[in-house]
C-alpha positions in Angstrom: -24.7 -12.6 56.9 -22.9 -15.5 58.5 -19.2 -15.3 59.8 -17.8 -17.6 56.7 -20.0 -15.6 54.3 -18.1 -12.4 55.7 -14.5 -13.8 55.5 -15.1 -15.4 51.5 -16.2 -11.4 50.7 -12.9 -9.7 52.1 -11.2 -12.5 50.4 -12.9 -12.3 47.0 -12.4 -8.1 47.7 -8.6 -8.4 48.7 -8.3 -11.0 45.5 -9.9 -8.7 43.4 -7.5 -5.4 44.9 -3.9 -8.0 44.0 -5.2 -8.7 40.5 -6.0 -5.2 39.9 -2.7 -3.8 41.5 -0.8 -6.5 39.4 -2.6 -5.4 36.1 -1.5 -2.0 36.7 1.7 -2.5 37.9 1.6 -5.0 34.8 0.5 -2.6 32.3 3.2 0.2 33.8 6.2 -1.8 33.0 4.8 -2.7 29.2 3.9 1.1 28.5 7.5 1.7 29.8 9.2 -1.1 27.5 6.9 -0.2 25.0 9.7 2.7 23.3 12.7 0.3 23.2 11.0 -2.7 22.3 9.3 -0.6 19.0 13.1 0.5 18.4 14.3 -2.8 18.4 11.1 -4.0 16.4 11.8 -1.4 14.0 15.4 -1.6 13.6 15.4 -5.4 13.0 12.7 -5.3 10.5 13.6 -1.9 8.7 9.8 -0.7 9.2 8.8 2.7 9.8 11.8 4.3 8.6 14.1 2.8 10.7 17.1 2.1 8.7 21.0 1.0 9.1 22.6 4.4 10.8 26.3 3.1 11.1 28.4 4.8 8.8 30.2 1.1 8.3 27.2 0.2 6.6 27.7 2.6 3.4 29.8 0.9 0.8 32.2 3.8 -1.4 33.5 1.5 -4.2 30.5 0.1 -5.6 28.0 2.2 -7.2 25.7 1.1 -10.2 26.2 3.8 -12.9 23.7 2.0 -14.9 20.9 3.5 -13.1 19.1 6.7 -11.6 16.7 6.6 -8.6 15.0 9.6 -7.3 14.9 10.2 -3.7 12.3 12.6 -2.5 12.0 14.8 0.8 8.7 15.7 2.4 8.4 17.4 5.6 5.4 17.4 8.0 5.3 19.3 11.8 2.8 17.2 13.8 0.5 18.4 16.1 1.7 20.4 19.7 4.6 21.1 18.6 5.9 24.7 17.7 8.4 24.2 14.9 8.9 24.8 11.2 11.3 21.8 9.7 12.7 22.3 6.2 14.4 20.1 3.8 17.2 22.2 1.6 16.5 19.9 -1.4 13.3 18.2 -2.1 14.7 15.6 -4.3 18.1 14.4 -5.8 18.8 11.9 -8.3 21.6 9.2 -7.6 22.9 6.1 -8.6 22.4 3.2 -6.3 25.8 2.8 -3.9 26.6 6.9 -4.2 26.6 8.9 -0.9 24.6 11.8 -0.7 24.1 14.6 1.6 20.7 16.7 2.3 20.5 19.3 5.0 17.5 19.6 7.0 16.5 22.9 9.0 14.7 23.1 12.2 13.3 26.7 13.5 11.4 26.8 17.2 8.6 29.5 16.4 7.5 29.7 19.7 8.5 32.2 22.7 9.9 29.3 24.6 12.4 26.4 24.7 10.6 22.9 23.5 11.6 19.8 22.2 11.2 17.4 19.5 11.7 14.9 17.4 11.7 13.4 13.8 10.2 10.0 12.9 10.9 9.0 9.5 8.9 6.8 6.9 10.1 5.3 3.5 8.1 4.4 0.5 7.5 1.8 -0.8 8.0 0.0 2.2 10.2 -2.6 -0.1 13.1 0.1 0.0 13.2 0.4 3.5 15.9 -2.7 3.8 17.8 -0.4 1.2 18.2 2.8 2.8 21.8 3.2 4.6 21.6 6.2 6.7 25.5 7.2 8.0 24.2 10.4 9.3 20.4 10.8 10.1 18.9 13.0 13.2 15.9 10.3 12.7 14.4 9.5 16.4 17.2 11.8 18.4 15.9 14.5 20.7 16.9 18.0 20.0 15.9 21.1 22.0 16.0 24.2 20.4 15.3 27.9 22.3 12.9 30.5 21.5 13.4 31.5 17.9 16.1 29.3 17.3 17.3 27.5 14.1 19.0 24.4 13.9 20.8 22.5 10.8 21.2 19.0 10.3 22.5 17.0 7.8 21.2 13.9 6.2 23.8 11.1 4.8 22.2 8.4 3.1 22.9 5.6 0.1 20.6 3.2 -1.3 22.4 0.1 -1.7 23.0 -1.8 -4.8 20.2 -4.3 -5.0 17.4 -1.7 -4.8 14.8 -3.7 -6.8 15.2 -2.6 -10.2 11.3 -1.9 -10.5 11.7 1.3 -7.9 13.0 4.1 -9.4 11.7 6.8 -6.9 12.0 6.4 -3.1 10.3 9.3 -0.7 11.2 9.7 2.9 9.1 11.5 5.1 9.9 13.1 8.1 7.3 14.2 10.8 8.6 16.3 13.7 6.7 15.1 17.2 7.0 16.8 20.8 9.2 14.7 23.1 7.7 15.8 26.5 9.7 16.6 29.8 13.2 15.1 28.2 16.8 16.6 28.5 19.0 15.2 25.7 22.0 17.0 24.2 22.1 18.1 20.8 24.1 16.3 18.1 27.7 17.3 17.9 27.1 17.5 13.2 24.7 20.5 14.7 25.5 24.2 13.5 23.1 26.3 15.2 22.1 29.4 12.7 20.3 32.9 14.3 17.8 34.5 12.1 16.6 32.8 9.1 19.9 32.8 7.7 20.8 29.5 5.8 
């Protein structure tokens, strides 16, 4: 193998080692933007849940008392993580525009500290853009101790121009592991011992 030959090789190696460092470093920095650009994402197109939380947005003079909707509650615990997450209600009728309140329980079943987090959903999709959350522990980290309950509320609307045609909306809530974080728990917390509601 010549002298050139030898030099185009390290080349073509030492080329090859850049790209490969820059797709890494490259693919680093997306998986790290990957969180706040889906929050974004999520909270200017009202998918997956991700609704209106400022309490500005809920509107107390105009409610439609010409109509009902049902809201529905379901609960899931996803995998890896310990905990039992209860809704006190699993559905409520209100008018579009009226407030409403639902308390949520969280109890840690393991022998150890952990924490996690809710991710919500609304169906039909169509009432996402509806849904005005004032209160909501949706997407916030909470750690709870061994044994441990936790209470949080829910305060929600759905705004006047719900489509007529939906008269039941379901949120579903699905508690993940958050892994190796340190967040403090929301101040509308009351944390219960025992099972005691």
């Amino acid at each position: 193998m010549s002298r050139n030959e030898t030099d185009t090789q390290e080349v073509r190696v030492r080329r090859t080692v850049w790209r490969s460092v820059a797709a890494l470093v490259g693919m680093f920095a997306f998986a790290f933007a990957l969180v706040p650009l889906y929050d974004v994402f999520c909270r200017v197109t009202g998918i997956n849940g991700k609704v209106d939380t400022n309490a500005q947005a809920l509107v107390h003079d105009d409610v439609d008392d010409s109509r009902m909707v049902t809201v529905q509650f379901i609960t899931r615990n996803g995998s890896g993580l310990p905990w039992r997450m209860e809704v006190e209600t699993r559905q409520v009728r209100i008018h579009p525009g009226q407030t409403s309140e639902v308390n949520f329980s969280f109890n840690n079943q393991s022998s150890g500290e952990s924490w996690g987090r809710a991710v919500p959903s609304v169906s039909p999709s169509t009432a996402t853009r509806h849904v005005r959350k004032a209160s909501c522990f949706c997407f916030e980290e909470q750690r709870l101790e061994a044994g441990e309950r936790l209470e949080l509320p829910l305060v929600f609307q759905l705004d006047r121009d719900l489509p007529p045609e939906i008269n039941t909306v379901t949120l579903v809530y699905t508690l993940y592991p958050v892994e190796g974080k340190k967040a403090p728990l929301q101040a509308a917390a009351k944390t219960i011992e025992g099972d005691e509601a």
